[in-house]
Steps between C-alpha positions, in 0.01 A plus 500: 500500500557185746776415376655836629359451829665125507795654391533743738523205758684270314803761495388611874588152566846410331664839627402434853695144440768656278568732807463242745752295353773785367416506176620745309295416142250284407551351147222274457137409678358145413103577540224187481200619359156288466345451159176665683669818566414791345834621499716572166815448469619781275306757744684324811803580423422879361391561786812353734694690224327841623494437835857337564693824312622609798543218702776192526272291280512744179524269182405220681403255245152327613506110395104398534397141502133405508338216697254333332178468560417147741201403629399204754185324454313517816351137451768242365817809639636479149723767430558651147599805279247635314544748188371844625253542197277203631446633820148501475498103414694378753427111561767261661645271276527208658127451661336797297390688815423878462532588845905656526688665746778779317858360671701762284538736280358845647818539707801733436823503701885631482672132507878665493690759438883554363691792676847651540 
């Protein structure tokens, strides 16, 4: 159920700009979603589907790009991607410190949108 709730807002937020700026459809929404987040993809968009019906953005397609994980070693300030499965082992590569700071990767934001 969060993704309905970050939904909701997600559409809250690109009809206030599609107003604000004349629109009269949106077509497309480019989203940026971190590897950390719990939200899916598939349930992202059935959910703008049901909630944009009757709205400008109905059939809005939702194009979702994920930010990877990075992490910043909080002795040497190495940054680097780690695979989400080793979370638990995280160690920086280049002086083997296991004391990290996460940079990226639990975030989620609309980056732009395509109207008419």
């Amino acid at each position: 159920m969060h993704e309905l709730q970050v939904t909701e807002r997600i559409l809250d937020i690109v009809l206030r700009h599609a107003q604000t700026n004349g629109a009269n459809r949106i077509i497309s929404i480019q989203l940026k979603i971190g590897e950390l987040s719990d939200l899916e993809n598939e349930w992202v968009q059935k959910y703008f589907d049901h909630l944009s019906k009757d709205t400008i953005a109905k059939n809005a397609k939702l194009k979702i790009e994920r930010i990877p994980v990075v992490m910043k070693c909080d002795d040497c300030e190495h940054s680097f991607e780690i695979n989400i499965k080793e979370i638990k082992d995280i160690q920086c590569p280049e002086c083997a410190h296991k004391q990290c700071t996460l940079i990226s990767g639990r975030e989620y934001y609309i980056k732009d949108m395509e109207v008419i």
